[in-house]
C-alpha positions in Angstrom: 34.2 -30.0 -62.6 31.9 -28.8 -60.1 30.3 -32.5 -59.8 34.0 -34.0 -59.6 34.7 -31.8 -56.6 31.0 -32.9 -54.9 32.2 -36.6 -55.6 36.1 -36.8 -54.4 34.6 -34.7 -51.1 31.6 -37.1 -50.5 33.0 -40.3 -51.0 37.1 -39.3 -49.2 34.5 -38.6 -46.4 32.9 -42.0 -46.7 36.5 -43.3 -46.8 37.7 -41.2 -43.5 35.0 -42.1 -41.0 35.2 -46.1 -42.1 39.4 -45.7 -41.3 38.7 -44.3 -38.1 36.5 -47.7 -37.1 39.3 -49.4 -38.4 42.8 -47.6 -37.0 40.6 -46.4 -33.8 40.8 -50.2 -31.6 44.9 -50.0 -32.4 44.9 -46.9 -30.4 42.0 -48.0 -27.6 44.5 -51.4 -27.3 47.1 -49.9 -24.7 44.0 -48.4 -22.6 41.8 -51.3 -22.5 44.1 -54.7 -22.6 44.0 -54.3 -18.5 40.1 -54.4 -18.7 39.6 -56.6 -21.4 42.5 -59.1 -20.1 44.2 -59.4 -24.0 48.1 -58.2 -24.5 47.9 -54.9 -26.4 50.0 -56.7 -28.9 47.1 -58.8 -30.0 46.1 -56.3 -31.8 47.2 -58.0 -35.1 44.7 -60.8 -34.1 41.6 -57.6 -34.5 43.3 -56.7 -37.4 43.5 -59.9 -39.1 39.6 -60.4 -38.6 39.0 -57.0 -40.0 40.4 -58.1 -43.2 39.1 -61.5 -43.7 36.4 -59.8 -43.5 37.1 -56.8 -46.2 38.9 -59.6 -48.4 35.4 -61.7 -48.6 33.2 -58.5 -48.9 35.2 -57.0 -51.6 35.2 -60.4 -53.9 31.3 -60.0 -53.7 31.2 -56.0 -53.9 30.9 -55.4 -57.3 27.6 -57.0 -57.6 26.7 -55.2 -54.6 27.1 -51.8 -56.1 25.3 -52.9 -59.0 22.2 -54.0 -57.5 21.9 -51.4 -54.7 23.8 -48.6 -56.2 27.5 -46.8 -55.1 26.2 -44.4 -52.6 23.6 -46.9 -50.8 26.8 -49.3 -50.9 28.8 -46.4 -48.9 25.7 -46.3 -46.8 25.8 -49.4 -45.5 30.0 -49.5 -45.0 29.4 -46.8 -42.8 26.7 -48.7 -40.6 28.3 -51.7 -40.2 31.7 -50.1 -39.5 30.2 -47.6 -36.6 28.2 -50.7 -35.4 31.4 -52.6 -35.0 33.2 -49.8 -33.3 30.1 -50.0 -30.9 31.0 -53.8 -30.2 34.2 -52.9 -29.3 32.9 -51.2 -26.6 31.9 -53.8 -25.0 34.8 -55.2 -23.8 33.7 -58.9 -24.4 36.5 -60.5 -26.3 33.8 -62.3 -28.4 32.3 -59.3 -28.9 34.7 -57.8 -29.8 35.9 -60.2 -32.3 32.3 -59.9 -33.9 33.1 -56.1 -33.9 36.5 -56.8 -36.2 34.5 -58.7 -38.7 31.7 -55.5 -38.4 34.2 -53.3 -39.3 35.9 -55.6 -41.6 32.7 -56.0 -44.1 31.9 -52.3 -44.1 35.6 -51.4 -45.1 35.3 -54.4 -47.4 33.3 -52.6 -50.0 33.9 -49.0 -50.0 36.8 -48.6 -52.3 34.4 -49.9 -55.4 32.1 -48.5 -54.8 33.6 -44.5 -54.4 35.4 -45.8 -57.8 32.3 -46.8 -59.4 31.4 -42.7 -58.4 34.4 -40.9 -59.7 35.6 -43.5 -62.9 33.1 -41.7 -65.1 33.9 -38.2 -63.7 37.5 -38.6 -63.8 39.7 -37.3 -66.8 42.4 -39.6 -67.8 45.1 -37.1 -67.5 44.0 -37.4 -64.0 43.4 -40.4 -62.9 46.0 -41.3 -60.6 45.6 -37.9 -58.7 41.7 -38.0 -57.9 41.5 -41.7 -56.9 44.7 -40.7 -54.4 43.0 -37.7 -52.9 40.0 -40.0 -53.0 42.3 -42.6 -51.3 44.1 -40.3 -48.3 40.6 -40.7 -46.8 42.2 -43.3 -45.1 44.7 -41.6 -43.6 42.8 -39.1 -42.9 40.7 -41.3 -41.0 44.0 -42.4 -38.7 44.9 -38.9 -38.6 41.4 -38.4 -36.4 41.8 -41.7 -34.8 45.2 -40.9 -33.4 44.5 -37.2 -32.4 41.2 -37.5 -31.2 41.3 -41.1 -29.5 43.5 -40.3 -26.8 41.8 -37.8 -25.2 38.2 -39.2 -25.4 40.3 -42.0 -23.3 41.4 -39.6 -21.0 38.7 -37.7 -20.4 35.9 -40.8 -20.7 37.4 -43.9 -20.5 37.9 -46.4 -23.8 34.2 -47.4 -23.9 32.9 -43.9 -24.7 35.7 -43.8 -27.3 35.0 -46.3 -29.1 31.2 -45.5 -28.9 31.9 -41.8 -30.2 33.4 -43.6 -33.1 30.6 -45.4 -33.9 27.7 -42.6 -33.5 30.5 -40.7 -35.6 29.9 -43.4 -38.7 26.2 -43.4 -38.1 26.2 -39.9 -38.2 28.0 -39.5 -41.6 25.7 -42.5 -43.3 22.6 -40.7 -42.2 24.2 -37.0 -43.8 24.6 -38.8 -47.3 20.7 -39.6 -47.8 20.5 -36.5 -50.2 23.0 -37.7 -52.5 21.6 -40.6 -53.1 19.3 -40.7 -55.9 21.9 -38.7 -58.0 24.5 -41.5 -57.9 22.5 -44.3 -57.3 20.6 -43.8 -60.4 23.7 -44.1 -62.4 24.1 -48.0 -61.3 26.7 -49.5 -63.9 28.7 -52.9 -64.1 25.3 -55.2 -63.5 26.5 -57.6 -65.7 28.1 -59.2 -62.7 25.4 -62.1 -62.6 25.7 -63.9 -59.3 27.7 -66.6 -57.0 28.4 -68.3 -60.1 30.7 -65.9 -61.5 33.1 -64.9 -58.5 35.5 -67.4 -59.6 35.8 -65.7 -62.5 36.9 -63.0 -61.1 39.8 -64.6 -59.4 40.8 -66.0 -62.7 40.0 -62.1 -64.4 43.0 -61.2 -62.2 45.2 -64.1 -62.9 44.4 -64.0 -66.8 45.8 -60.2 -66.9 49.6 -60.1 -66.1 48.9 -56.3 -65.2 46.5 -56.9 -63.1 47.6 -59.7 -61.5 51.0 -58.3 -60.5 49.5 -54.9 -59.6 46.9 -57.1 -57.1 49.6 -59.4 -55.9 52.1 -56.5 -54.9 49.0 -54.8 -52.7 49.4 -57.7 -50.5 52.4 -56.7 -49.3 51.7 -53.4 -49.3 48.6 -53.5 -47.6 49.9 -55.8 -45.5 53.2 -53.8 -44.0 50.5 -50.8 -44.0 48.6 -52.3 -41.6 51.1 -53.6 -39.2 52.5 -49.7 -39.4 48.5 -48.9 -38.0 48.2 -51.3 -36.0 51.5 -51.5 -34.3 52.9 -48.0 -34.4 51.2 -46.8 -30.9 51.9 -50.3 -28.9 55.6 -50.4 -30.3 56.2 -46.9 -29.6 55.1 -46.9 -26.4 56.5 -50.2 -24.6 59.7 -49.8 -27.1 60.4 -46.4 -27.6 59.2 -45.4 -23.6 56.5 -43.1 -25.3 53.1 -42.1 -23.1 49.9 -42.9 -25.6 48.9 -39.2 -25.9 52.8 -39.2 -27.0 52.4 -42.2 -29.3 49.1 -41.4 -30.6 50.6 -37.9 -31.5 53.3 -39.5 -33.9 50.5 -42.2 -35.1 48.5 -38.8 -36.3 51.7 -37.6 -37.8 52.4 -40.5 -39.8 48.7 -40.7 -41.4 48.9 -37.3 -42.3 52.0 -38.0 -44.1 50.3 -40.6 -45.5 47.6 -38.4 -46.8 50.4 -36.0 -47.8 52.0 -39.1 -49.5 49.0 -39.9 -51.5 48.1 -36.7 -53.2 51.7 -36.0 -53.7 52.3 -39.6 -55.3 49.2 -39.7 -57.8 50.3 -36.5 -59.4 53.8 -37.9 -59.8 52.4 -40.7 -61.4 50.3 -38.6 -63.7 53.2 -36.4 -64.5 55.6 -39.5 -64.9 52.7 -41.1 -67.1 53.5 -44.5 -65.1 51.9 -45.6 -62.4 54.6 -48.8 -61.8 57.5 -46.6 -61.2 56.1 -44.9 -58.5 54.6 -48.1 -56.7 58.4 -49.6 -57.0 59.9 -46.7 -55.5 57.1 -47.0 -53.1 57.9 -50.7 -52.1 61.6 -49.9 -51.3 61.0 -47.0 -49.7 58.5 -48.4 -46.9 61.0 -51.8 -47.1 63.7 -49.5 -46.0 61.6 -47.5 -43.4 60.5 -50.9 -41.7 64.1 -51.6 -41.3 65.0 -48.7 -39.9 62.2 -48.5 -37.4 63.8 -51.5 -36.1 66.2 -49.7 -34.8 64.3 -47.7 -32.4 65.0 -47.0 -29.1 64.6 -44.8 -26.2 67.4 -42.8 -26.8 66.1 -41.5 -30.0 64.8 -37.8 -29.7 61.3 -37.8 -30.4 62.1 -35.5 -33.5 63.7 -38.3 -34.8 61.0 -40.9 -34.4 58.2 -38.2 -35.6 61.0 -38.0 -38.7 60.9 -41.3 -39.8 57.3 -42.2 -38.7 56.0 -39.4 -40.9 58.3 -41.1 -44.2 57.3 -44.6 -43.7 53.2 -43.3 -43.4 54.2 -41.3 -46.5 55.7 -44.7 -48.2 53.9 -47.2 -46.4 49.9 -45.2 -46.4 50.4 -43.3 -49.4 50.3 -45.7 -52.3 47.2 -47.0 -52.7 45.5 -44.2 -54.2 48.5 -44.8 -57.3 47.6 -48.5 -57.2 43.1 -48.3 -57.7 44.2 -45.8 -60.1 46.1 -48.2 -61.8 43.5 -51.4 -61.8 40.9 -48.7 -62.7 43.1 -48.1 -66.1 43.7 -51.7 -66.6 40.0 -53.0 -65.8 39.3 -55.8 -68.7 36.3 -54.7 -70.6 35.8 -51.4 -68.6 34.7 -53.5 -65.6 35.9 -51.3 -63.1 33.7 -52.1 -59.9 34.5 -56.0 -60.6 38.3 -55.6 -61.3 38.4 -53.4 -57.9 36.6 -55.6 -56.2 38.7 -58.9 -57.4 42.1 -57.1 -57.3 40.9 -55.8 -53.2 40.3 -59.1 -52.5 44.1 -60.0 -52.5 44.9 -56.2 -51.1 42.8 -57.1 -47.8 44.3 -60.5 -47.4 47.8 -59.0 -46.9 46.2 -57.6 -43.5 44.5 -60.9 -43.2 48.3 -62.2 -43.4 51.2 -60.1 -42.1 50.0 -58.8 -38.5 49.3 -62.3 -38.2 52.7 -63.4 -38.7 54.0 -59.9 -37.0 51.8 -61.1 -34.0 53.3 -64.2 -34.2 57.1 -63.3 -34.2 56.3 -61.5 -31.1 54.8 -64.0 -29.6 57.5 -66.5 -30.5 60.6 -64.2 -30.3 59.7 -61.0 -28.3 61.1 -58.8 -30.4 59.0 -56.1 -32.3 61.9 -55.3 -34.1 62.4 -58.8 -36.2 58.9 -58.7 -36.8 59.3 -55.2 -38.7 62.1 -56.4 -40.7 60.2 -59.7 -42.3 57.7 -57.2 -43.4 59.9 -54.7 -44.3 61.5 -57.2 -47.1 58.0 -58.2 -48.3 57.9 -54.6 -49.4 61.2 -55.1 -50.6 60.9 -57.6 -52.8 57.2 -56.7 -54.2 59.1 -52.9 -54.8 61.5 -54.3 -57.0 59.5 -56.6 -58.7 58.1 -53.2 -60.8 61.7 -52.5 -62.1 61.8 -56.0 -63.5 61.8 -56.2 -67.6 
């Protein structure tokens, strides 16, 4: 039990200081569009590179863990996601672009190979709950991004915060050297061969109609959960009249409730004994949020907005940990590390795809609000698909 503990806190730790790269440039964005001379709200644009970027890293992650190793794997996430936060800080719009696809292929990665670490530590009966508290490290990390962000910009200006972020990565990559050995020595799944077989990956996830819908639901989860972290801070503050310490306040709020949401939601699962209810309930509920953050306004009390913000990071944040749980039990052959890695491929290209379009519906329509409710019946309809016979 002792080396379960070690593992969940090492690699939610991993997990943590990559989010913060990622969720950190959506809060920097209101603070440095006048600088940088980009609209805030094109954001999604960062975001979209990010996740191309994770998409194409994760298809080719499993052989990456094999051949280096799980922790050496978390290693190098952590590198090229603090040296992308440093590119940010630039504020060269190339740069910075280069910076997204930095981020992007360390966050591509990290989810197999912290599964790879706990799959053979992890009893059955609890599953779902480890890879969720495994999985709020993502929350976690916007949690840090939105309370400690802010004031670094205050205090230093955007540049320095976005540096911070990356010496903050750098740090954590250098404090896992003595693990190492101990988990790299365990190297499993190497019978994933080369370029040859990533194909079959794609077709591994097609061929299994769990896995397959399980994969294709993610994208648009992952998908609405990004647009939450992405556009929370700008939409609250040029719709709902918030400052950004204000803003970044309720964007902390609603990760923790997403790393609330997660623990909570892998135990139910475990208690339930099914995974698919609880990622259908999750669908509707974050479809529903969406539609009711539409309806925001500066006339709510900021009670109100904390209220709801805090359920749809709950919904919207907290079911991932639920779903690598669930490709981890359906894995053909045991191949967990591949199946993660093909199944994540289709995860990260809802990011790739919905702030896209979100960005876009702004950009056609100017209305934030129209853009939440498309995504919000993506959800929708992926939640209900689970209740299907």
């Amino acid at each position: 039990m002792k080396d379960l503990v070690v593992a969940v806190a090492l690699t939610t730790a991993v997990q943590a200081m990559v989010a913060v790269a990622v969720f950190a440039p959506a809060v920097l964005a209101p603070a440095a569009q006048g600088e940088i001379g980009i609209a805030a709200s094109s954001i999604g644009i960062f975001t979209t590179l990010v996740y191309l970027a994770a998409a194409f890293c994760a298809l080719f992650s499993g052989g990456f863990v094999a051949r280096h190793g799980p922790m050496r794997v978390n290693q190098h996430c952590l590198l090229w996601a603090g040296g992308g936060a440093a590119l940010c800080a630039s504020g060269v719009p190339s740069m910075i672009a280069l910076g997204a696809l930095a981020i992007g292929m360390g966050h591509g990665s990290v989810t197999p190979a912290s599964v790879t670490i706990l799959v053979k530590r992890t009893p059955d009966r609890l599953r779902n709950l480890i890879m969720s508290v495994r999985q709020s490290g993502v929350p976690i990390g916007g949690a840090i991004a939105g309370a400690l962000v802010p004031p670094l910009i205050l205090a230093y200006g955007w540049r320095v915060a976005a540096l911070v972020v990356g010496v903050l990565c750098l740090s954590c990559a250098v404090a896992l050297q003595p693990w190492r050995r101990q988990y790299d020595d365990e190297r499993e799944d190497a019978r994933h061969s080369g370029p040859a077989s990533h194909l079959a990956l794609i077709r591994m996830v097609f061929a299994h109609a769990k896995l397959r819908q399980v994969a294709l639901t993610s994208f648009a989860y992952a998908g609405i959960q990004l647009c939450l972290a992405s556009y929370l801070v700008v939409y609250l503050t040029e719709r709902a009249g918030l400052s950004l310490v204000g803003a970044g306040a309720v964007f902390s709020l609603a990760m923790t409730g997403g790393v609330v949401g997660r623990v909570v939601w892998g135990a139910v699962a475990d208690y339930l004994g099914s995974a698919r209810i609880v990622l259908g309930s999750l669908g509707v509920s974050m479809g529903l949020c969406a539609f009711a953050i539409a309806q925001l306004s500066p006339q709510w009390p900021y009670a109100a907005v904390i209220a709801l913000c805090v359920v749809f990071g709950a919904s919207a944040i907290g079911w991932s940990g639920v779903f690598v749980a669930e490709v981890a039990r359906v894995a053909p052959d045991g191949n967990v590390a591949l199946a993660t890695g093909a199944s994540l491929t289709f995860t990260y290209l809802g990011p790739v795809v919905m702030p896209f379009v979100y960005w876009l519906v702004v950009v056609l329509t100017n209305s934030y609000p129209l853009a939440f409710m498309l995504v919000g019946a993506a959800a929708l309809i992926a939640g209900f698909s689970y209740f299907r016979k």
